[in-house]
C-alpha positions as a Python dict, from the first residue, in 0.01 Angstrom:
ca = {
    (1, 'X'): (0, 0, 0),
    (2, 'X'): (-113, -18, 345),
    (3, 'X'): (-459, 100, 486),
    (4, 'X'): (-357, 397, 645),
    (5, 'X'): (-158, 521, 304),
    (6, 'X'): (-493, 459, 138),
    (7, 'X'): (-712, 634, 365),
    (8, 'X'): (-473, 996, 328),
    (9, 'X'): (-485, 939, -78),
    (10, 'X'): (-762, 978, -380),
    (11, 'X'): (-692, 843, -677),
    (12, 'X'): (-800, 1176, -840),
    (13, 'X'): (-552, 1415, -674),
    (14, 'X'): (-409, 1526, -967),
    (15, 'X'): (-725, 1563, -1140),
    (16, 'X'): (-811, 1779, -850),
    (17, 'X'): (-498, 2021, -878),
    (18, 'X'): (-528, 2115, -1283),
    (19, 'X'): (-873, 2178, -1215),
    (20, 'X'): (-769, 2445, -974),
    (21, 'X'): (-539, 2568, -1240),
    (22, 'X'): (-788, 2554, -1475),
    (23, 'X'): (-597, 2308, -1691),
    (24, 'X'): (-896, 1997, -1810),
    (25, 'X'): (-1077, 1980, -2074),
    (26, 'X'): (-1449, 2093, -2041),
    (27, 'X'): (-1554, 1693, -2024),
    (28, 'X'): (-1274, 1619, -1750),
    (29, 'X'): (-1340, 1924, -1529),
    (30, 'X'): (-1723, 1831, -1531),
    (31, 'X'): (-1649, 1500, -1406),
    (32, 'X'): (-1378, 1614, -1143),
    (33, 'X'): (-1669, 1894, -1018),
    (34, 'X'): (-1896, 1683, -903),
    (35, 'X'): (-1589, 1436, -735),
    (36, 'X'): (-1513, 1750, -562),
    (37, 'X'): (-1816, 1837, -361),
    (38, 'X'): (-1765, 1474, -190),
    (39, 'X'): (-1410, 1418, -154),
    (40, 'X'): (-1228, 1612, 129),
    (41, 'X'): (-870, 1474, 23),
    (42, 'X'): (-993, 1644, -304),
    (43, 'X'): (-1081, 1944, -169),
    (44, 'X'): (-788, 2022, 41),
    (45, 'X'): (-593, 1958, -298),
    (46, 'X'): (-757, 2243, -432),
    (47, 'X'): (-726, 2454, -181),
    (48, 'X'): (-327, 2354, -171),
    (49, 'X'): (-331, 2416, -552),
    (50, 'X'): (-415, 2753, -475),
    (51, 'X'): (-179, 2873, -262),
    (52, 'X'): (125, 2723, -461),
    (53, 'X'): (-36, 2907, -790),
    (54, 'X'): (-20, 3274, -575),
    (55, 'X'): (317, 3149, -431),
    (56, 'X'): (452, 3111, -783),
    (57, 'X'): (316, 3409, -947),
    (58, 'X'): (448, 3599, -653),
    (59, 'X'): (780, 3447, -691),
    (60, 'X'): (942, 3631, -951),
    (61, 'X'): (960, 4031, -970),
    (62, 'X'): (786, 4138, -1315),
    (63, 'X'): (995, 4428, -1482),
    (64, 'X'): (869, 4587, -1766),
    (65, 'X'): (1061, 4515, -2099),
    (66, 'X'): (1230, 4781, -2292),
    (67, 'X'): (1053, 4936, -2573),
    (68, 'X'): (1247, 4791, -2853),
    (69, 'X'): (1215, 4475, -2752),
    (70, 'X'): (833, 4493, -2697),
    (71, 'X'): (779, 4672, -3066),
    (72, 'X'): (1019, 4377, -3193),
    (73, 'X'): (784, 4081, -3051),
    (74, 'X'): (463, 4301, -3160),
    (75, 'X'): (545, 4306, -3505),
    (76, 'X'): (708, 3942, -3507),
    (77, 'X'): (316, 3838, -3356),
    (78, 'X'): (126, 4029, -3617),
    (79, 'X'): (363, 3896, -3905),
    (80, 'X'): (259, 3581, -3818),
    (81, 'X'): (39, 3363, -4057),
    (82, 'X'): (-316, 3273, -3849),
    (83, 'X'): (-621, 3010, -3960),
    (84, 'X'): (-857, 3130, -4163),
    (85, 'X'): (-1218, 3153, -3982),
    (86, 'X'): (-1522, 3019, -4105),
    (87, 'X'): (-1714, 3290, -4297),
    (88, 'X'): (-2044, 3097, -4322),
    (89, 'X'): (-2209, 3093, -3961),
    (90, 'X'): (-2485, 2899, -4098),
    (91, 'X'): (-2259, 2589, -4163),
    (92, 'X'): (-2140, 2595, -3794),
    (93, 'X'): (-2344, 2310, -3594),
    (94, 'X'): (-2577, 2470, -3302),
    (95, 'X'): (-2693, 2275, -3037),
    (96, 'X'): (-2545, 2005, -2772),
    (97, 'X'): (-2231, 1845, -2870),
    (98, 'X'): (-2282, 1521, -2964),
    (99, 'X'): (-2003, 1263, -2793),
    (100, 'X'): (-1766, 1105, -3018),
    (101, 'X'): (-1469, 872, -2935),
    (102, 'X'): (-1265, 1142, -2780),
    (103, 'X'): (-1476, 1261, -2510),
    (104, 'X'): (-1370, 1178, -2167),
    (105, 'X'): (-1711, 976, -1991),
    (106, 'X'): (-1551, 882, -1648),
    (107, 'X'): (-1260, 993, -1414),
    (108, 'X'): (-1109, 669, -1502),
    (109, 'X'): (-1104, 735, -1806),
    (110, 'X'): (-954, 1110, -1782),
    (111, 'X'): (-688, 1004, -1530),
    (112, 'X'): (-592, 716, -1833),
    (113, 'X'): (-600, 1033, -2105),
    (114, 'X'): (-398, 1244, -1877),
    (115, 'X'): (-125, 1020, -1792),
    (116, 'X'): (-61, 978, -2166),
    (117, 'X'): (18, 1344, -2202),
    (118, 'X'): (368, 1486, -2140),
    (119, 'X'): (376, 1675, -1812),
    (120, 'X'): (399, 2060, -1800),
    (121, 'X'): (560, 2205, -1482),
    (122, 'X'): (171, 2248, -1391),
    (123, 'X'): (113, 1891, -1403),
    (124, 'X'): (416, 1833, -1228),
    (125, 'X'): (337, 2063, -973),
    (126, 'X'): (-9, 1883, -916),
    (127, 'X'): (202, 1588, -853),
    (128, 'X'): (401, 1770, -612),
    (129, 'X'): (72, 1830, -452),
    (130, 'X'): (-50, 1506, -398),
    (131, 'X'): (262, 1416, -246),
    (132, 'X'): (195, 1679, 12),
    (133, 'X'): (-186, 1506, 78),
    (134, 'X'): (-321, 1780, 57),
    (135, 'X'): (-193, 1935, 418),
    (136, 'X'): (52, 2133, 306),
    (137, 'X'): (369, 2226, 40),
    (138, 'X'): (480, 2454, 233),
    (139, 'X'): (657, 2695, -41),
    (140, 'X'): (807, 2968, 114),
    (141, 'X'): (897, 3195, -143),
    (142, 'X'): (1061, 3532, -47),
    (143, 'X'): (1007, 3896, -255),
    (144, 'X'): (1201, 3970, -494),
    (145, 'X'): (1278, 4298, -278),
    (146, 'X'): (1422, 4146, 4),
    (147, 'X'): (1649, 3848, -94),
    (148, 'X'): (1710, 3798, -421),
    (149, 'X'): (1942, 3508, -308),
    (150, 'X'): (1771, 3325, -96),
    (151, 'X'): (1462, 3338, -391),
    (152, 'X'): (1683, 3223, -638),
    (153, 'X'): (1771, 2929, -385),
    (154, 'X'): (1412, 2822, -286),
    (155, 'X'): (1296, 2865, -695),
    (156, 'X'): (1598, 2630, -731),
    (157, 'X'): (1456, 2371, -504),
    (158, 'X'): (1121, 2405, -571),
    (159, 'X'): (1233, 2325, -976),
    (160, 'X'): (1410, 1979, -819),
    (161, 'X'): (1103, 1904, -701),
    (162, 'X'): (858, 1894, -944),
    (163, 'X'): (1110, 1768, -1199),
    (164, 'X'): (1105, 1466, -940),
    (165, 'X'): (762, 1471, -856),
    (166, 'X'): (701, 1500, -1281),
    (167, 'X'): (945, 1163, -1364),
    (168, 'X'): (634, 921, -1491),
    (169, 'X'): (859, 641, -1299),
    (170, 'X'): (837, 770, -969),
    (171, 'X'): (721, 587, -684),
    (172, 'X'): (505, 798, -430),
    (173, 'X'): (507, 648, -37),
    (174, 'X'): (333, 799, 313),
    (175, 'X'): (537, 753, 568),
    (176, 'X'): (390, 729, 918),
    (177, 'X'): (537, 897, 1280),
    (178, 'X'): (700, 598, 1446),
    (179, 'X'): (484, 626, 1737),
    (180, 'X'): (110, 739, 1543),
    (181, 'X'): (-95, 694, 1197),
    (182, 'X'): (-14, 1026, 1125),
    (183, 'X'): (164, 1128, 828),
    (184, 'X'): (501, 1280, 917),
    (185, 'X'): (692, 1289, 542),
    (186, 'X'): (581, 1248, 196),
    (187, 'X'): (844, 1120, -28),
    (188, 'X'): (884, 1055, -412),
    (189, 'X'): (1167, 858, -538),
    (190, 'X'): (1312, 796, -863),
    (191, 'X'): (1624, 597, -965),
    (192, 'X'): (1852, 874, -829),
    (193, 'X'): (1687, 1082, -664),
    (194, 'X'): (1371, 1245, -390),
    (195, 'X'): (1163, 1466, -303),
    (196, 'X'): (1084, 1522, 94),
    (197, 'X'): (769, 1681, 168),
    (198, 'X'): (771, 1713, 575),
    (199, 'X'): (427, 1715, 684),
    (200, 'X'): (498, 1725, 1049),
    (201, 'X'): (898, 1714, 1177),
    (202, 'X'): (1048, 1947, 1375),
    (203, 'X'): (1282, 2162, 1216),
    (204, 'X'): (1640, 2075, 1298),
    (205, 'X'): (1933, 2249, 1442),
    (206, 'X'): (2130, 2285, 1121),
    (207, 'X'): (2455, 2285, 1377),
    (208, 'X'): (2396, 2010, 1575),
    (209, 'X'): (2145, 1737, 1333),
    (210, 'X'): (2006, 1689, 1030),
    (211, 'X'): (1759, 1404, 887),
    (212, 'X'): (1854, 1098, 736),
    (213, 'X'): (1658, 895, 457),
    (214, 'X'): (1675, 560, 455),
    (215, 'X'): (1610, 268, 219),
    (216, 'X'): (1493, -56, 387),
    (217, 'X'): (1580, -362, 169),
    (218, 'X'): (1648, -745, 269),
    (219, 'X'): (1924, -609, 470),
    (220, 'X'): (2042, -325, 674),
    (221, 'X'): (1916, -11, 634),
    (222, 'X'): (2089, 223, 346),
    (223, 'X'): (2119, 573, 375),
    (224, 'X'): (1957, 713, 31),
    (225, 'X'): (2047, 1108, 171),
    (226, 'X'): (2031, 1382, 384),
    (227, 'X'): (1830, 1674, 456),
    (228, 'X'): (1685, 1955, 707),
    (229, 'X'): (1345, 2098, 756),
    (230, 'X'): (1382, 2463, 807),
    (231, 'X'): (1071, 2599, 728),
    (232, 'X'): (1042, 2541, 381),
    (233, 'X'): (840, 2171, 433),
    (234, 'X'): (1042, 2020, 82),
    (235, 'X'): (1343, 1919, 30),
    (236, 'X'): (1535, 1715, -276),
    (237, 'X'): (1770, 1430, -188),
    (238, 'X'): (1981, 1297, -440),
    (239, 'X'): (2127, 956, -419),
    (240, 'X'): (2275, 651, -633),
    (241, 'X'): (2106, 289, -662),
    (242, 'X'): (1762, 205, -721),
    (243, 'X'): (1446, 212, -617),
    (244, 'X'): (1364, -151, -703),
    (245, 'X'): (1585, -210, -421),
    (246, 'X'): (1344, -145, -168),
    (247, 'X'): (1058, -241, -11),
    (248, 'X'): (1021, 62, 241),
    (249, 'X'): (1154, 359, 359),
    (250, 'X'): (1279, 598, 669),
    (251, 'X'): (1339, 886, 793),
    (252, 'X'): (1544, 950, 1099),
    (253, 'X'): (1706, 1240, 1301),
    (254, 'X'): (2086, 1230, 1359),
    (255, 'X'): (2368, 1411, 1496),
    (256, 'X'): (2617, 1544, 1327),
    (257, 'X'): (2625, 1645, 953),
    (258, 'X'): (2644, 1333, 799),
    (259, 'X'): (2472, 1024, 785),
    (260, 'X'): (2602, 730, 992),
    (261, 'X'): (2620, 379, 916),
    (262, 'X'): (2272, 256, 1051),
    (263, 'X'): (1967, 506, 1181),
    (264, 'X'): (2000, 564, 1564),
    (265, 'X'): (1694, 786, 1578),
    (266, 'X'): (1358, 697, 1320),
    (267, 'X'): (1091, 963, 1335),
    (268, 'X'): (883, 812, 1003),
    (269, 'X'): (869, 438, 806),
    (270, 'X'): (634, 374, 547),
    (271, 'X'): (642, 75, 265),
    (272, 'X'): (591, 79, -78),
}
């Protein structure tokens, strides 16, 4: 990882996001509140974290369900067997807890604990987060109201994502503007497949272009897939091969539809 990659990136991103969500343990979200109040990349996680939570409960129209069906999950709920409570307060330990084996003392620690859970599509959405540094997703979910199509689509997408940005074997990589430090694309790759997060390219003429992403190996450049920024800020490329296969990656602009043999036009490189 190169300096500039490590000076857009905290190691406690993620940690960051479910404690927007409100998804630690009391230990862990202690520990990640005071990281907060000195970490900007932190703290524009958060506040990232926050608008994809109101973009997704916004997402999807609520309708109420019929009354059968509401009276038939009721009674299913109270038929249900629950845990008996204790009856004798006087048994119940008051006072500080004391720590035992399981409490989480360090962020090292609760970034270790985490990544031994399965991931939740909040988890994987933090993930999605961090690959975004923190400067923006860029979900653009439409009402339900106005295009129910077009919702459907970008819900579709958005679900590529995180199921890419969730894979425990994905590789996460900044890649820089040819010509600056600044971070242009934030990609995620897996065996077969990627998740684009455009940071700061143009959106393309959908006619005339479209962006190319390329995987830089001992050789010539290979085209991994394509893609166009049209608002949204994410996209999901699928390809075939492996990531082991390279050592960096590309992104470039093209014309045409399709991607050519080698990049005429890079707009972003970063290495792995």
């Amino acid at each position: 990882m190169n300096t500039h990659q490590k000076r857009l990136s905290c190691e406690n991103q993620e940690l960051a996001a479910a404690w927007a969500w409100k998804t630690l343990e009391p230990a862990e979200e202690a520990l990640i509140t005071g990281h907060l109040d000195g970490c900007a990349v932190c703290q524009a996680v958060v506040a990232q974290a926050y608008e994809v939570g109101a973009a997704l409960g916004s997402a999807v129209e609520q309708e109420e369900p019929p009354a059968s069906l509401r009276e038939s999950l009721l009674a299913k709920v109270a038929a249900e067997p629950r845990a008996q409570a204790p009856v004798d307060p006087v048994s119940t330990p008051v006072g500080p807890v004391v720590p035992t084996a399981t409490n989480v003392h360090s962020l090292d620690a609760a970034r270790v604990k985490r990544s031994g859970r399965g991931r939740t599509w909040l988890a994987a959405a933090a993930a999605a987060i961090v690959l975004a540094g923190g400067t923006g997703l860029g979900v653009g979910f439409v009402n339900a109201d106005r295009d129910r199509d077009a919702q459907a689509a970008k819900v579709s997408q958005l679900s590529q994502i995180l199921a890419v940005a969730g894979d425990p074997s994905a590789k996460r990589i900044a890649l820089a503007a040819k010509d600056s430090d600044k971070q242009a694309v934030a990609l995620v790759v897996t065996d077969h497949s990627a998740a684009v997060l455009s940071n700061a390219l143009n959106a393309n003429d959908t006619s005339k272009n479209i962006y190319v992403v390329w995987g830089i190996g001992g050789g010539q450049p290979v085209p991994l897939g394509t893609f166009d920024v049209n608002g949204s800020g994410s996209q999901p490329v699928s390809y075939s091969g492996s990531k082991e296969s390279y050592r960096g990656y590309a992104v470039s602009i093209e014309n045409g539809r399709t991607a050519p043999a080698a990049p005429s036009t890079v707009v972003a490189m970063g290495f792995a």
